[in-house]
Structures are given as C-alpha cells and as structure tokens.
Backbone as XML, in Angstrom:
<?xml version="1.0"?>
<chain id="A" units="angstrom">
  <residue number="1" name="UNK">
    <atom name="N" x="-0.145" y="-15.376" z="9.811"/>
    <atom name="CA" x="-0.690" y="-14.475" z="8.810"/>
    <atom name="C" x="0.171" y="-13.213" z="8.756"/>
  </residue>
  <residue number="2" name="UNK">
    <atom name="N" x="0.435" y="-12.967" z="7.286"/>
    <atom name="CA" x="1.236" y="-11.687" z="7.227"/>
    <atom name="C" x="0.244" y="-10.295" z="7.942"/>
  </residue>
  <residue number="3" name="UNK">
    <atom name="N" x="1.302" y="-9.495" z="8.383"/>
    <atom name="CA" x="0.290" y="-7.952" z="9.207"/>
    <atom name="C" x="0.499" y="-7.176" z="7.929"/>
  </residue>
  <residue number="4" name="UNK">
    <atom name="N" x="-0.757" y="-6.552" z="6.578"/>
    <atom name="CA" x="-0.101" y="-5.507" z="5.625"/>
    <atom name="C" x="-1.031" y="-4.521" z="6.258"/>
  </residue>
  <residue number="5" name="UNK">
    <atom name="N" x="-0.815" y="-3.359" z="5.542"/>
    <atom name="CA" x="-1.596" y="-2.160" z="5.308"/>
    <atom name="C" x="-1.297" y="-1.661" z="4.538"/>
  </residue>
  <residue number="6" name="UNK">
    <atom name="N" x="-2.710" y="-1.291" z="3.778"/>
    <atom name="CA" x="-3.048" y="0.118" z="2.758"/>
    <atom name="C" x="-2.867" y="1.396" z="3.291"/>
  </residue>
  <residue number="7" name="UNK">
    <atom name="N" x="-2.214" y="2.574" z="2.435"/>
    <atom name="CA" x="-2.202" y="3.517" z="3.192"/>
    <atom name="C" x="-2.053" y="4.598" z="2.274"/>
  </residue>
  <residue number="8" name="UNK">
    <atom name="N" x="-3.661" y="5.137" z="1.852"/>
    <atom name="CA" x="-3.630" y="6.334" z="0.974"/>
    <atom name="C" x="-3.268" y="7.084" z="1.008"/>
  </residue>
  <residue number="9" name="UNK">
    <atom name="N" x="-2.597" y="7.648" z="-0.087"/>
    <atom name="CA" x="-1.608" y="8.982" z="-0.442"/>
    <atom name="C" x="0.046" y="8.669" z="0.546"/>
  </residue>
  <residue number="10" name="UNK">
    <atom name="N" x="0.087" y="7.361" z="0.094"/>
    <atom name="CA" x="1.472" y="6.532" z="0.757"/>
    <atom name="C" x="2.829" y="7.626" z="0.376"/>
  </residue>
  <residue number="11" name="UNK">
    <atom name="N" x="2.639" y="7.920" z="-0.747"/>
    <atom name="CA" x="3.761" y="8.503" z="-1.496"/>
    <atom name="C" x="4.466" y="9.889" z="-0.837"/>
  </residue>
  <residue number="12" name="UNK">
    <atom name="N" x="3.745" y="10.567" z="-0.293"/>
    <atom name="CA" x="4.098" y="11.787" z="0.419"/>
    <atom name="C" x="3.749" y="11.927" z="2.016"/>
  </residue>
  <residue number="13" name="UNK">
    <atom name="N" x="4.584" y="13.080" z="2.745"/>
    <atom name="CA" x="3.910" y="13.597" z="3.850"/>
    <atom name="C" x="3.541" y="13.022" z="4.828"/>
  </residue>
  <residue number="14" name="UNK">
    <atom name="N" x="2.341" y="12.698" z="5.647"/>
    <atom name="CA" x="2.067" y="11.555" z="6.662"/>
    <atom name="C" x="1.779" y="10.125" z="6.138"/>
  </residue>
  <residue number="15" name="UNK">
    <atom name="N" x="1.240" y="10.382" z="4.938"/>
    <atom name="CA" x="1.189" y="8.730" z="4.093"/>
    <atom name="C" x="2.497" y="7.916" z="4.130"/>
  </residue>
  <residue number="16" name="UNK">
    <atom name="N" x="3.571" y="9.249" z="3.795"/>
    <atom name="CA" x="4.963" y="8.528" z="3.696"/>
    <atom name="C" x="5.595" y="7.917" z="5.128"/>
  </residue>
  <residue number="17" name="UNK">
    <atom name="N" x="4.984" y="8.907" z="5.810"/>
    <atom name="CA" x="5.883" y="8.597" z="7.022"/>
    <atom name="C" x="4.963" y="7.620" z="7.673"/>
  </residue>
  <residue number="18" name="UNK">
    <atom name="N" x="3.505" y="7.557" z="7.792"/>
    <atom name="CA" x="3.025" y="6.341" z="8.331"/>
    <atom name="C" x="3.261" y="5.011" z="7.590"/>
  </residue>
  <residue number="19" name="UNK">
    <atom name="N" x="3.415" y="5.228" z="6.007"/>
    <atom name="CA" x="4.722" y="3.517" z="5.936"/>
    <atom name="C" x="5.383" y="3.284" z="6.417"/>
  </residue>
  <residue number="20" name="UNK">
    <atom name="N" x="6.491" y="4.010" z="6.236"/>
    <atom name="CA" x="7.421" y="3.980" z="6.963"/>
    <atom name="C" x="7.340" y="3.161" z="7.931"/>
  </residue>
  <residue number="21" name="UNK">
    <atom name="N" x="6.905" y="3.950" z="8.692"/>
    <atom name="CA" x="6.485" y="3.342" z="10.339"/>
    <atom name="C" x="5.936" y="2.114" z="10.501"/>
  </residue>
  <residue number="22" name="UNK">
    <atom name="N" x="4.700" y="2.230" z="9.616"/>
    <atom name="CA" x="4.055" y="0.435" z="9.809"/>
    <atom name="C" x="5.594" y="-0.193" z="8.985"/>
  </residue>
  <residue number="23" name="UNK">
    <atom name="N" x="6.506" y="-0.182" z="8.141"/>
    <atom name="CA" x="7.210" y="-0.808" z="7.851"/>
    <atom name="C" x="8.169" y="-1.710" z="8.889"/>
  </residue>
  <residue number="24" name="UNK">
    <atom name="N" x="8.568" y="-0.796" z="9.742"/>
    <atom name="CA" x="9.472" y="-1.077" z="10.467"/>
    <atom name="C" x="8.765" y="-1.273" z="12.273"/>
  </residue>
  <residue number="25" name="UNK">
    <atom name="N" x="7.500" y="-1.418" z="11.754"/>
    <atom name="CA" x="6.676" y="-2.303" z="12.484"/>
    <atom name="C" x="6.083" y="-3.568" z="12.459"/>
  </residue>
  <residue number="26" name="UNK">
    <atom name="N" x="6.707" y="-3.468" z="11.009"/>
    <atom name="CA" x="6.802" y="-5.102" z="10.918"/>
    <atom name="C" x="5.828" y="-5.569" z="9.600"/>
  </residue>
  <residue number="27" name="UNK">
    <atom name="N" x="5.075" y="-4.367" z="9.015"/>
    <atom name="CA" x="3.938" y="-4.456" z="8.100"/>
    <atom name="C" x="4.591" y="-4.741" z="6.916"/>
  </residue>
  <residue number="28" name="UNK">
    <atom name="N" x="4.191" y="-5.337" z="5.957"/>
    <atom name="CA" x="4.070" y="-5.501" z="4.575"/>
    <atom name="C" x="2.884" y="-4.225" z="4.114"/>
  </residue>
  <residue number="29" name="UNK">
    <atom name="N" x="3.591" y="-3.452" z="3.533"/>
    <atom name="CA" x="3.092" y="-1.440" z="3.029"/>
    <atom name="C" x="2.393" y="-1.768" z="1.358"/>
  </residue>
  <residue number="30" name="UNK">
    <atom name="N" x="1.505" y="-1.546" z="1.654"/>
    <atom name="CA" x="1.102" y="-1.296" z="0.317"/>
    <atom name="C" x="0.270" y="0.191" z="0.241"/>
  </residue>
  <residue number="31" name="UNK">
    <atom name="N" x="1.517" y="0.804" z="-0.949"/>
    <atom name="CA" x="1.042" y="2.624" z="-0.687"/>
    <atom name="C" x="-0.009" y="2.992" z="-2.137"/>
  </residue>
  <residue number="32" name="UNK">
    <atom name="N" x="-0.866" y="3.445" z="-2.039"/>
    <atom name="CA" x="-1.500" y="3.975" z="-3.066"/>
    <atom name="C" x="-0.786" y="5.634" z="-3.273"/>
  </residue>
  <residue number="33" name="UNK">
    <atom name="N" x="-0.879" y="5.807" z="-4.427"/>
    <atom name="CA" x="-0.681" y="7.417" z="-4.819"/>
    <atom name="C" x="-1.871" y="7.434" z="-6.268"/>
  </residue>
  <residue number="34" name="UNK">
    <atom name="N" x="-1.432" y="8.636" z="-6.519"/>
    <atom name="CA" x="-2.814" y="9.198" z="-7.118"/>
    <atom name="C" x="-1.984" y="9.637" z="-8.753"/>
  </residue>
  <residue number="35" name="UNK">
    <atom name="N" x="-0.429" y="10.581" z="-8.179"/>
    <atom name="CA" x="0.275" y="11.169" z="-9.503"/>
    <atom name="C" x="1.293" y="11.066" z="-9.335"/>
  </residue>
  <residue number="36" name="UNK">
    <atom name="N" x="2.214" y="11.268" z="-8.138"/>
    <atom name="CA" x="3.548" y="11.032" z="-8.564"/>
    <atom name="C" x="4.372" y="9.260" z="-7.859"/>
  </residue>
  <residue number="37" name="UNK">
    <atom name="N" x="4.090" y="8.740" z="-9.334"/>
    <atom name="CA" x="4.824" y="7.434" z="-9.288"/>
    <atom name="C" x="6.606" y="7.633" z="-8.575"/>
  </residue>
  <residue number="38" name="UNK">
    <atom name="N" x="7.492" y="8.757" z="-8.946"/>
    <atom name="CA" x="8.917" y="8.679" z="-8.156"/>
    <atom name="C" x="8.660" y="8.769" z="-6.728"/>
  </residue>
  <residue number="39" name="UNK">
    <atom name="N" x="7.711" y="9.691" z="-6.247"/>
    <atom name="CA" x="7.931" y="9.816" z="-4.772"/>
    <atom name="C" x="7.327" y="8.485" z="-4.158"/>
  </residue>
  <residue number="40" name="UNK">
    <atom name="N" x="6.042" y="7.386" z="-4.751"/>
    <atom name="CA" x="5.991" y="6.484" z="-3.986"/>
    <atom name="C" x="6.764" y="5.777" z="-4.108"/>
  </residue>
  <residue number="41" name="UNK">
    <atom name="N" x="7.883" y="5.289" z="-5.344"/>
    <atom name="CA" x="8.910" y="4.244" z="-5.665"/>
    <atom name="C" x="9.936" y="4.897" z="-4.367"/>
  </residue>
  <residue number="42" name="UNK">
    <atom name="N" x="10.350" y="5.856" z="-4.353"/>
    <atom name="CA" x="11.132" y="6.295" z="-3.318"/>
    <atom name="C" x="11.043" y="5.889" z="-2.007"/>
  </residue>
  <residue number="43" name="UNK">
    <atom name="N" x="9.578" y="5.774" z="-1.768"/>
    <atom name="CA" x="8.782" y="5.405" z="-0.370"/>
    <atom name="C" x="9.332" y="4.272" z="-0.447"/>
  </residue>
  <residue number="44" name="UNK">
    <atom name="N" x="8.819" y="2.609" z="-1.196"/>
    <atom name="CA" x="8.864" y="1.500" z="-1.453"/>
    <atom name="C" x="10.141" y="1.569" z="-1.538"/>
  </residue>
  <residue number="45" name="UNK">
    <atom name="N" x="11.112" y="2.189" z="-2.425"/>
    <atom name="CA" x="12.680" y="1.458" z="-2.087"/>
    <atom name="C" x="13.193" y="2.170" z="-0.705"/>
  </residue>
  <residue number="46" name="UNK">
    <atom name="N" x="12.978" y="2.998" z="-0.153"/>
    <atom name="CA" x="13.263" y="3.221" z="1.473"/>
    <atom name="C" x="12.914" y="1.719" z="2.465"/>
  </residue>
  <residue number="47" name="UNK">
    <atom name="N" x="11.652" y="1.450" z="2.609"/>
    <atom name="CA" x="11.480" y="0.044" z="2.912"/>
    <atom name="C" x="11.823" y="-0.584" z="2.606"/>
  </residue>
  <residue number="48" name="UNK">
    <atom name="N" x="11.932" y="-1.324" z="1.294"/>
    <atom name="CA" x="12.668" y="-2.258" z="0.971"/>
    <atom name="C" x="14.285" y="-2.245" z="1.035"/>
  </residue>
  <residue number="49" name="UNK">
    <atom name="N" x="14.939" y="-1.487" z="1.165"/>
    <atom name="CA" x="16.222" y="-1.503" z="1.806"/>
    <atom name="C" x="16.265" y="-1.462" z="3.141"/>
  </residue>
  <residue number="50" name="UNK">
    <atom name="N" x="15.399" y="-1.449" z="3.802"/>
    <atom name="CA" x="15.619" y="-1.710" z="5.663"/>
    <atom name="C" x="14.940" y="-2.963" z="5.069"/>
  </residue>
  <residue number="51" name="UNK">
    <atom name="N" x="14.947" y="-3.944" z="4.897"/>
    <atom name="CA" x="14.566" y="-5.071" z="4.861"/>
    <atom name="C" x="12.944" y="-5.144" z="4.940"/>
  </residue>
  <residue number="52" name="UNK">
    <atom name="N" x="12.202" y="-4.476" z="4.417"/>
    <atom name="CA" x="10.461" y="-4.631" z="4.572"/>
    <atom name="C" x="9.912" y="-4.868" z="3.238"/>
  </residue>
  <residue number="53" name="UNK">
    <atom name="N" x="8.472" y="-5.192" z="3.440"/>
    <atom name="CA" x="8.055" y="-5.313" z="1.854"/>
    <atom name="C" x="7.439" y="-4.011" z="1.562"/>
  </residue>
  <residue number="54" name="UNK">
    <atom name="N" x="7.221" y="-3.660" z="0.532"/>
    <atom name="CA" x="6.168" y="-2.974" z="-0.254"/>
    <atom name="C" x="5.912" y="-2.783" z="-1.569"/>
  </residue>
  <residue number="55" name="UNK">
    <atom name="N" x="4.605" y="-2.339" z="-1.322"/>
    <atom name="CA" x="4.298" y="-2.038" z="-3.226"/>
    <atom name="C" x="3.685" y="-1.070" z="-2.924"/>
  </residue>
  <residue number="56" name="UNK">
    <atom name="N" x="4.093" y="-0.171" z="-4.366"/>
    <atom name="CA" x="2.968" y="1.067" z="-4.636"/>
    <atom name="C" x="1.728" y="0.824" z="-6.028"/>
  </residue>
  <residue number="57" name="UNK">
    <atom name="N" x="0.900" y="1.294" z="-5.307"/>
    <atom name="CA" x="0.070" y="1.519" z="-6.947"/>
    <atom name="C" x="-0.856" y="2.434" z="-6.858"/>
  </residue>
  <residue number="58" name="UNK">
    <atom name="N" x="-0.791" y="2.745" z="-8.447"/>
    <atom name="CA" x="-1.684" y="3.961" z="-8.815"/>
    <atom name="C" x="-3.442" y="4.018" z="-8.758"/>
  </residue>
  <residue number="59" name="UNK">
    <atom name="N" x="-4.102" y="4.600" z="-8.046"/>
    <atom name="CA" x="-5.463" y="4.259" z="-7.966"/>
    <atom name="C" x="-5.764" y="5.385" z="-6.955"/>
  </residue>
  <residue number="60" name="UNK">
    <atom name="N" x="-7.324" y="6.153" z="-7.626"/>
    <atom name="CA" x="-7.464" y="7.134" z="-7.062"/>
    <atom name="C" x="-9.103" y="6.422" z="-6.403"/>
  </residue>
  <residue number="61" name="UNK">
    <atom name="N" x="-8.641" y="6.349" z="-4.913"/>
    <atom name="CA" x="-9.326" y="5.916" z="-3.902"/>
    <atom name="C" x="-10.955" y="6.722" z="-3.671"/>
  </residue>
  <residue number="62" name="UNK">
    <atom name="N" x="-10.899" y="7.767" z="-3.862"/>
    <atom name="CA" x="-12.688" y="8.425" z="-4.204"/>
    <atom name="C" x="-13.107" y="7.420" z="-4.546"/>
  </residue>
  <residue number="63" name="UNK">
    <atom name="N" x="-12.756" y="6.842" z="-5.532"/>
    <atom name="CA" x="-13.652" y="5.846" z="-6.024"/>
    <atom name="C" x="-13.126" y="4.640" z="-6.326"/>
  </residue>
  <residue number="64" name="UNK">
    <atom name="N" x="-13.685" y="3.986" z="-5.444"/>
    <atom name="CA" x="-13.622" y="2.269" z="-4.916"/>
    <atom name="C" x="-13.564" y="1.342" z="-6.041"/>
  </residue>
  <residue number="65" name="UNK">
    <atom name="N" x="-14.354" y="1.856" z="-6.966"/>
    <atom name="CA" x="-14.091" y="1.265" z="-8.443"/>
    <atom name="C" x="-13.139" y="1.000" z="-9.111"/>
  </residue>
  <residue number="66" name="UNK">
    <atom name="N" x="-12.672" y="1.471" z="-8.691"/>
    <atom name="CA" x="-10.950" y="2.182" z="-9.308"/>
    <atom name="C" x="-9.768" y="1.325" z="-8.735"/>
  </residue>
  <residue number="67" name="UNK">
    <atom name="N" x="-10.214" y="1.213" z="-7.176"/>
    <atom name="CA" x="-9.718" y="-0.049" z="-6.536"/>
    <atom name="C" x="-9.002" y="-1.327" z="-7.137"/>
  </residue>
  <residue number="68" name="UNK">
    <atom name="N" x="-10.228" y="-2.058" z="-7.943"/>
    <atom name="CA" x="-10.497" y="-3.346" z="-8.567"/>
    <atom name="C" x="-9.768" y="-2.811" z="-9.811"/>
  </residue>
  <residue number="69" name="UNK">
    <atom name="N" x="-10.872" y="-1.541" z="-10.517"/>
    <atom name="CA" x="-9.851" y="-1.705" z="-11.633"/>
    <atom name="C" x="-8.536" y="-1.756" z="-11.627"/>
  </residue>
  <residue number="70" name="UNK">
    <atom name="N" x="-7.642" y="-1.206" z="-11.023"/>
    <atom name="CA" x="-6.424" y="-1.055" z="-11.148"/>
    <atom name="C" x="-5.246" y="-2.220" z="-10.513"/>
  </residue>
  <residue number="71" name="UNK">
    <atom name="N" x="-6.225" y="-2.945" z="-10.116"/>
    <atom name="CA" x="-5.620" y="-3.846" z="-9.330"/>
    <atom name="C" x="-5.189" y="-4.024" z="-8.305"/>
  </residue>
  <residue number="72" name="UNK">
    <atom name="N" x="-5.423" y="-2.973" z="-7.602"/>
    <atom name="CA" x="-4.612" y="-3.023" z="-6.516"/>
    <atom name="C" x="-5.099" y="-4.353" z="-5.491"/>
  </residue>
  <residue number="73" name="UNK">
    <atom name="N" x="-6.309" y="-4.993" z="-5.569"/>
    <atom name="CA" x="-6.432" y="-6.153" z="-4.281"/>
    <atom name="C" x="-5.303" y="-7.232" z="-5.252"/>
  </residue>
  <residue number="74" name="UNK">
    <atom name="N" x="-5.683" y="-7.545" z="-6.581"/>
    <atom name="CA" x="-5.002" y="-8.642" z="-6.812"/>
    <atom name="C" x="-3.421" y="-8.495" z="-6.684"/>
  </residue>
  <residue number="75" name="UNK">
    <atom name="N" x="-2.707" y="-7.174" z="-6.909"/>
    <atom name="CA" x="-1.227" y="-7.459" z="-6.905"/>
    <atom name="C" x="-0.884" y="-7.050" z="-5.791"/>
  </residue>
  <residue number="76" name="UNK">
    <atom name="N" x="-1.812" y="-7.049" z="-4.846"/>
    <atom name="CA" x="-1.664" y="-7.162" z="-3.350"/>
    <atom name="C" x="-1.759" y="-8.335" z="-3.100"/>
  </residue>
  <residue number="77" name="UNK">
    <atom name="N" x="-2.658" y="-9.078" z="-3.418"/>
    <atom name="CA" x="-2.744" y="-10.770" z="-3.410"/>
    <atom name="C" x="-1.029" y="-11.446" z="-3.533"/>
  </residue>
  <residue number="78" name="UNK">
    <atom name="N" x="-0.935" y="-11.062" z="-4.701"/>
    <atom name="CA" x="0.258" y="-11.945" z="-5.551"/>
    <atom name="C" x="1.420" y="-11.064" z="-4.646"/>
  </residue>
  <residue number="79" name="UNK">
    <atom name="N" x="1.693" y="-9.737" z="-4.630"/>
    <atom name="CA" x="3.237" y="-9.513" z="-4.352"/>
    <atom name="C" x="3.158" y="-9.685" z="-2.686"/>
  </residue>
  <residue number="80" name="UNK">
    <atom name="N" x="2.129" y="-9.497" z="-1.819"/>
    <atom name="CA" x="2.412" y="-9.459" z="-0.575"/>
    <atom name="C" x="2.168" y="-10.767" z="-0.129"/>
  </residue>
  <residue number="81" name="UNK">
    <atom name="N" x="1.492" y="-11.746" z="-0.834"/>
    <atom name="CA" x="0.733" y="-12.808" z="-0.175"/>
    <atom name="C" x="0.009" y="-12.835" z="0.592"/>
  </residue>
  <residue number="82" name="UNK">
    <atom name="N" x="-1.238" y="-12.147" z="0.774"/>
    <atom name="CA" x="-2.490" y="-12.106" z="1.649"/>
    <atom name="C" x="-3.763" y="-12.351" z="0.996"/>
  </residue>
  <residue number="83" name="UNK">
    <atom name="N" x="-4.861" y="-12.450" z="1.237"/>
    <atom name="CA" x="-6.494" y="-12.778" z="0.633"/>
    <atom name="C" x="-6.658" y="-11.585" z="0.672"/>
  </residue>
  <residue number="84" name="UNK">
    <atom name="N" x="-7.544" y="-11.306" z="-0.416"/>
    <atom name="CA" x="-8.615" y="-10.062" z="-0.877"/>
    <atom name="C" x="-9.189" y="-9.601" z="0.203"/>
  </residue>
  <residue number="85" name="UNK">
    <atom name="N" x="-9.673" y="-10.650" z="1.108"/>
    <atom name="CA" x="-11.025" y="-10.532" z="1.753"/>
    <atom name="C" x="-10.103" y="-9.691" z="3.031"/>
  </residue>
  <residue number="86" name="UNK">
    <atom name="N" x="-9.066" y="-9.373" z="3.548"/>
    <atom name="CA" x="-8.479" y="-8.611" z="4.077"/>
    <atom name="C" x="-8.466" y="-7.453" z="3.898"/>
  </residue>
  <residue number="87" name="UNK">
    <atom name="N" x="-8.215" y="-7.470" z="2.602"/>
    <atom name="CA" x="-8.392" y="-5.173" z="2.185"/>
    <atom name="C" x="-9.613" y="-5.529" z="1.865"/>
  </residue>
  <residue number="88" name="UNK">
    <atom name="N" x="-10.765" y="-6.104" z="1.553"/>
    <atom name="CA" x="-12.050" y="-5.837" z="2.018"/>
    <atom name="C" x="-12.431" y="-4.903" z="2.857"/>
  </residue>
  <residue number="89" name="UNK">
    <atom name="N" x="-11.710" y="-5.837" z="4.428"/>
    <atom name="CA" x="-12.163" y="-5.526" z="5.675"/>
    <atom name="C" x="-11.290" y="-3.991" z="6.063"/>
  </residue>
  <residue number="90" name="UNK">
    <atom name="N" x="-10.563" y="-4.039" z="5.299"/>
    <atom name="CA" x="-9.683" y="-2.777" z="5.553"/>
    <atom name="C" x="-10.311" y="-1.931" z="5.195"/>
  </residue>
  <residue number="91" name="UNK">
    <atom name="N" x="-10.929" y="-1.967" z="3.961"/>
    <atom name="CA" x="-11.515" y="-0.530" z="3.455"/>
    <atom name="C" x="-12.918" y="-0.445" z="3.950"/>
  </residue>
  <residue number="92" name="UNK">
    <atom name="N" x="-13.540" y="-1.319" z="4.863"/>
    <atom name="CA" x="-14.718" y="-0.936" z="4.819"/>
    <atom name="C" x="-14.777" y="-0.726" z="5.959"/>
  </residue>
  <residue number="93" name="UNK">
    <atom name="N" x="-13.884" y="-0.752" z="7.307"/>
    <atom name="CA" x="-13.538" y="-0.518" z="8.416"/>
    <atom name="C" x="-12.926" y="1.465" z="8.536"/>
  </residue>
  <residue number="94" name="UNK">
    <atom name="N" x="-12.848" y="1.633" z="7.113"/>
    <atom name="CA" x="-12.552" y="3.350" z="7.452"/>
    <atom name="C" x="-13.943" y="4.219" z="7.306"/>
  </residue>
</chain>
C-alpha cells in the first residue's frame, strides 16, 4: 500500500516544509492551499524533481464540504492511487 498524506496549508511555511519531508520520506504529498496556486505548484514541482509524487489542490478545509466538492478525495484516488476510505481516516483522526 502506497504511504500518502494530506497536509493543510501544504503551499507555505511548515505545510511546505512538512511535505517536503514526508516526501523524501517516502510519502506520496497531497498539499491543500487555500490562495496561492504558484507557491503550492512550487511545493509539488520541488518533490517531484527529487523523484516523489504530489498533488496540490485548492480547498478550504474549515469546511469538510468543500473537501468532496473540490475533489480533492477523488483526484487523490486517481493521481496517487489510494482508496477514499484512507483520507477518510485521515481527516477524522485530526
């Protein structure tokens, strides 16, 4: 089974640097940001040039709703290859 993690406000600051880190720990990163789409693409192509996966997406985490809408479980599904029922357990474990 792939190891990913979610990791709100991925795009900057300790978000950035705890990708990072799970990156090159071996994680498949999936970063949420809220507004600035360059600084998480920046994040995501930093990893992905040390050889790791990631994706960013836009979704403002207050509200869980927002989650689904935006997609973030399904193109977590499709680009990382993992089950839903994983960031389930992720988000309901914080």
């Amino acid at each position: 089974m792939n190891k990913v993690i979610i990791i709100t406000g991925g795009s900057r600051g300790i978000g950035a640097a705890t990708a990072r880190l799970a990156a090159q720990r071996g994680y498949a990163v999936c970063c949420s940001y809220l507004r600035d789409l360059e600084a998480a693409n920046g994040v995501v192509n930093e990893i992905m040039q040390t050889g790791g996966t990631a994706l960013a997406i836009q979704a403002d985490v207050k509200h869980l709703i927002q989650l689904a809408r935006y997609s973030m479980f399904r193109a977590g599904d499709n680009y990382l290859k993992v089950q839903t029922v994983q960031y389930v357990q992720i988000v309901q474990a914080v």
